[in-house]
C-alpha positions as a Markdown table, in Angstrom:
| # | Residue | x | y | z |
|---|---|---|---|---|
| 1 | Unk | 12.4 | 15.5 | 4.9 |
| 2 | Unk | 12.4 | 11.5 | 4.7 |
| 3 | Unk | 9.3 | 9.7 | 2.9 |
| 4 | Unk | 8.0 | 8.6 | 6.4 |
| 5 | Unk | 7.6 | 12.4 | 7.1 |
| 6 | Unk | 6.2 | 13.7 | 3.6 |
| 7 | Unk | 3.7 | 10.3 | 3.6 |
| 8 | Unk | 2.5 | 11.5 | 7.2 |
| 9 | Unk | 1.8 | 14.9 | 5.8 |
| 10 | Unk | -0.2 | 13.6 | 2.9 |
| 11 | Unk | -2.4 | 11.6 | 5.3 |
| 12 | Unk | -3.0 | 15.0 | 7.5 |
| 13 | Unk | -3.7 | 16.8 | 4.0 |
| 14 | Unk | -6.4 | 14.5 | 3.0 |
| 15 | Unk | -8.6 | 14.2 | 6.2 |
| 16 | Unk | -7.8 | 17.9 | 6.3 |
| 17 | Unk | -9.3 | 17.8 | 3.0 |
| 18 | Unk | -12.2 | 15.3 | 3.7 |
| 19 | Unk | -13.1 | 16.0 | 7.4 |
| 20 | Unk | -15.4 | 13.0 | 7.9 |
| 21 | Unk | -12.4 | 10.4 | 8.0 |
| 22 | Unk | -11.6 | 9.4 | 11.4 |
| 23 | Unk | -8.6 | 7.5 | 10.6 |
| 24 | Unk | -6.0 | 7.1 | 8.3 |
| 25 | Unk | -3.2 | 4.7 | 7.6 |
| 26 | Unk | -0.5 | 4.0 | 5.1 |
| 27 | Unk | 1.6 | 0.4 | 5.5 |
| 28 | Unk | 3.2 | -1.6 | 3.2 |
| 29 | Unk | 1.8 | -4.4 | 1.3 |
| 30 | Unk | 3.0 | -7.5 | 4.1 |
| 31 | Unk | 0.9 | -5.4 | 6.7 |
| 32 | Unk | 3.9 | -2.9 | 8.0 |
| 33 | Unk | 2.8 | 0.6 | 9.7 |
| 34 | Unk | 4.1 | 3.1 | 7.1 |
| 35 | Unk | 2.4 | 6.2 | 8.9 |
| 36 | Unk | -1.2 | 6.7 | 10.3 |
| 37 | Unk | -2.9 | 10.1 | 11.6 |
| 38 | Unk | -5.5 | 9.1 | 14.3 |
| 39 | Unk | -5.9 | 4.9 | 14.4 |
| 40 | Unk | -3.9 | 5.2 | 17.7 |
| 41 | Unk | -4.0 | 1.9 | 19.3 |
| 42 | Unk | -5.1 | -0.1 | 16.6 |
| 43 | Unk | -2.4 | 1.1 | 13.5 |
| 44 | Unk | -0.9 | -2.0 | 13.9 |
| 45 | Unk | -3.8 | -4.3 | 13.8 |
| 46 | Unk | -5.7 | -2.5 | 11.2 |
| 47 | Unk | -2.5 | -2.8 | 8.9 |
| 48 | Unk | -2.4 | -6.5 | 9.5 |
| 49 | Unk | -5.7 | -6.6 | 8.4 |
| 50 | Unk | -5.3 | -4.5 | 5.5 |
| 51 | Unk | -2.9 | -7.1 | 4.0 |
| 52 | Unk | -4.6 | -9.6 | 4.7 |
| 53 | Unk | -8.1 | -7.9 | 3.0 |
| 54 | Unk | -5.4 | -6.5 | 0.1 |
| 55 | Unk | -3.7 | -10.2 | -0.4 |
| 56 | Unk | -8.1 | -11.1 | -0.9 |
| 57 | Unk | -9.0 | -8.5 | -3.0 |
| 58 | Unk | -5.6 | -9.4 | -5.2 |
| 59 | Unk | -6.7 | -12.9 | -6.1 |
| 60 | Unk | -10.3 | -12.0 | -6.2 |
| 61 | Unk | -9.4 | -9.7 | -9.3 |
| 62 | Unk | -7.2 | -11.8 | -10.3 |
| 63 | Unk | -9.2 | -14.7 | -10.5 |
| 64 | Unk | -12.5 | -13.3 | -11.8 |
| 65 | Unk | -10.6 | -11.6 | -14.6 |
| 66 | Unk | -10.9 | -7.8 | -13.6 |
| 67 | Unk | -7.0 | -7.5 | -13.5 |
| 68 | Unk | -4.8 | -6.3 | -11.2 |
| 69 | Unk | -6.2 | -4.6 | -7.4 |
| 70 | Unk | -6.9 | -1.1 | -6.9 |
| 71 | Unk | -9.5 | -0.5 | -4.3 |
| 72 | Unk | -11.9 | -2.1 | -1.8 |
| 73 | Unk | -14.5 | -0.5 | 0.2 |
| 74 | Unk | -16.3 | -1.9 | 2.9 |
| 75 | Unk | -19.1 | -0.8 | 4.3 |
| 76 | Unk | -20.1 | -1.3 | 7.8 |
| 77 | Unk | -23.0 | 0.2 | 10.4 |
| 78 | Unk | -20.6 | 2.9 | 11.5 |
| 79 | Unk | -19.5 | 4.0 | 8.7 |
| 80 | Unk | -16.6 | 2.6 | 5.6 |
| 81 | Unk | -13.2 | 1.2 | 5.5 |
| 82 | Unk | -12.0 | 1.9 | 2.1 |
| 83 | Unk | -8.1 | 0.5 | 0.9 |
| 84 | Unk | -6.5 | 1.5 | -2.1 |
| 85 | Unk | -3.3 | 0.5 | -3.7 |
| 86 | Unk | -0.4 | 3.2 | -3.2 |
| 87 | Unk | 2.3 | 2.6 | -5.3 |
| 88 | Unk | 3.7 | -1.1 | -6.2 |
| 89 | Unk | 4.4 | -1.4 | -2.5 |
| 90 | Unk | 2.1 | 0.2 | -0.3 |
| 91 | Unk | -1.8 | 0.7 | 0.4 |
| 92 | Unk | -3.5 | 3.3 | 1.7 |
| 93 | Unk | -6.6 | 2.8 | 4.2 |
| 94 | Unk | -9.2 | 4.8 | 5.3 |
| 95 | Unk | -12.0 | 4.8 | 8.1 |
| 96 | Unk | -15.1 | 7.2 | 7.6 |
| 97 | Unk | -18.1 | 8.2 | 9.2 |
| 98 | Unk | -21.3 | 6.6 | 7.3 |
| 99 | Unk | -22.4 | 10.4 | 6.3 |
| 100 | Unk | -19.1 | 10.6 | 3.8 |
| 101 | Unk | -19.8 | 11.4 | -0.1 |
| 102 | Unk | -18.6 | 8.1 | -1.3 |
| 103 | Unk | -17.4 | 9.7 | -4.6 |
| 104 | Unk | -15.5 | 12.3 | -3.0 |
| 105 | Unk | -13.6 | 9.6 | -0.5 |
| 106 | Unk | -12.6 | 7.6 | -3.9 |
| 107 | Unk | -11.7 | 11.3 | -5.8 |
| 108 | Unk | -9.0 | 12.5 | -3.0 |
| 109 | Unk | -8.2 | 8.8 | -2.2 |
| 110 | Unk | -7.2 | 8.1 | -5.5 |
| 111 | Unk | -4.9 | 11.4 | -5.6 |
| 112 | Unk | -3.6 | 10.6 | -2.1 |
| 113 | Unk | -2.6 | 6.5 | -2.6 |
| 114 | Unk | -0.8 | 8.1 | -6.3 |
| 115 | Unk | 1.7 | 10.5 | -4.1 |
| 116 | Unk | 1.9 | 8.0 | -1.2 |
| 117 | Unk | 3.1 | 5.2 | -3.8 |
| 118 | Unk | 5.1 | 7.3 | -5.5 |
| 119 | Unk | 6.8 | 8.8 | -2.3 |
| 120 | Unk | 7.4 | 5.2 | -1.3 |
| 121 | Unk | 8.5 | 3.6 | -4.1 |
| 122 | Unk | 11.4 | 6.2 | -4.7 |
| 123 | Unk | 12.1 | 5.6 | -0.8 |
| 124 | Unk | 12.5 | 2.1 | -1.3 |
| 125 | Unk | 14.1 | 3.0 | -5.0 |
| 126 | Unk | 16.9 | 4.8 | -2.9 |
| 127 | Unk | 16.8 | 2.7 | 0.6 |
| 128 | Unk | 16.1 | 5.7 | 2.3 |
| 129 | Unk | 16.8 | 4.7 | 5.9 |
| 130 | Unk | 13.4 | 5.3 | 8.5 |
| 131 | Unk | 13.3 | 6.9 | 11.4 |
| 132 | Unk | 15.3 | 4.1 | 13.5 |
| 133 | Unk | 18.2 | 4.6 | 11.1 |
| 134 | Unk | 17.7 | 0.7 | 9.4 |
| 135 | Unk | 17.4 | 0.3 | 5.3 |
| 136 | Unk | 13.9 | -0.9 | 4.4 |
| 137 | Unk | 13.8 | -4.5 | 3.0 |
| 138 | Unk | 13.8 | -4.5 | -0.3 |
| 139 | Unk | 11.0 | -6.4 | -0.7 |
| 140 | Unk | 12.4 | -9.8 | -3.0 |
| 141 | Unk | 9.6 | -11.8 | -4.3 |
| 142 | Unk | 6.2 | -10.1 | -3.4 |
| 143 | Unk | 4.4 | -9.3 | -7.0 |
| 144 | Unk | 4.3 | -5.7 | -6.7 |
| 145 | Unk | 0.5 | -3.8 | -6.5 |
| 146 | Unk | -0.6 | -1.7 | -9.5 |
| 147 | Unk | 1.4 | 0.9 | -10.4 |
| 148 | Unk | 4.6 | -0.3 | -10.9 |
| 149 | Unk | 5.9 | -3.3 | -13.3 |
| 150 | Unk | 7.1 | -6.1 | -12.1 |
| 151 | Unk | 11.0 | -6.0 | -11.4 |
| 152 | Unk | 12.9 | -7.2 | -14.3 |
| 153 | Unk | 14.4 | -11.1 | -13.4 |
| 154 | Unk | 18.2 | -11.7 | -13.3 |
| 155 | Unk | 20.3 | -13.1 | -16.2 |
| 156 | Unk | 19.2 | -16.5 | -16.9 |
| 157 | Unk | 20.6 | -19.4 | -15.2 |
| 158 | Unk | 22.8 | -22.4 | -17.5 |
| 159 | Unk | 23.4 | -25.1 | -17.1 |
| 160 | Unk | 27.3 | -26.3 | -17.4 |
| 161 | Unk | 27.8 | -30.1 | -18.3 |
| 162 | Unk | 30.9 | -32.1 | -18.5 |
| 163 | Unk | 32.0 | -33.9 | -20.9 |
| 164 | Unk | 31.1 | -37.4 | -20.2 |
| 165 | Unk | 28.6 | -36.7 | -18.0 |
| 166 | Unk | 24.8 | -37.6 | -18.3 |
């Protein structure tokens, strides 16, 4: 079973688990449709969005001293969008009806956004290829989300003079 697969299932589990979600979606940090379960037409948009709102929350925390991002919950007349860091390389969002126990949604999020991360990262960790047959990126650059440290940097670069030379 590849990661896309077992991720999808975990996304069925949990609004099996908290039946007042009406959406779910897991993408990767730069806004990339992982796997959703019901946010049909707008998967794509609403994982834009989510790393655009996660890119937010990260210097928010960041700069207000409350370390690195975990969570954001928005609440809105209809009911809560709620993102959570999965992983050092993924986020997990969320759309629920406004009648949702608040604490529960955060309790099976949490548990959710640990096994989608850690599905992911070992993904990425082998280059699993998706369902198109291509390799994932492998992400150079990004700071990775909580979970996982930041990869270690290369050997050190020297410099070589000549003799002679200034």
């Amino acid at each position: 079973m590849t990661a896309e697969a077992e991720v999808l299932g975990e996304l069925r589990r949990l609004r099996a688990r908290l039946p007042q979600l009406t959406g779910a979606l897991a993408a990767s940090a730069d806004g990339l449709v992982l796997a959703h379960d019901t946010v049909d037409g707008e998967a794509e948009s609403v994982a834009a969005l989510t790393a655009a709102a996660l890119g937010v929350g990260q210097r928010l925390t960041d700069s207000t001293g409350q370390g690195r991002f975990r969570e954001l919950l928005v609440r809105g007349e209809s009911g809560y969008v709620a993102t959570y860091a999965a992983g050092g390389s993924a986020v997990l969002t969320l759309l629920a009806e406004p009648r949702i126990n608040v604490g529960r949604l955060h309790l099976e999020a949490r548990r959710s956004s640990a096994r989608i991360g850690e599905l992911v990262d070992g993904a990425l960790e082998r280059r699993e290829p998706n369902r198109l047959g291509q390799l994932p990126p492998p992400y150079p650059g990004r700071p990775p989300l909580p979970g996982k440290p930041p990869p270690a940097a290369g050997p050190p670069v020297r410099e070589v003079r000549r003799p002679g030379s200034a």
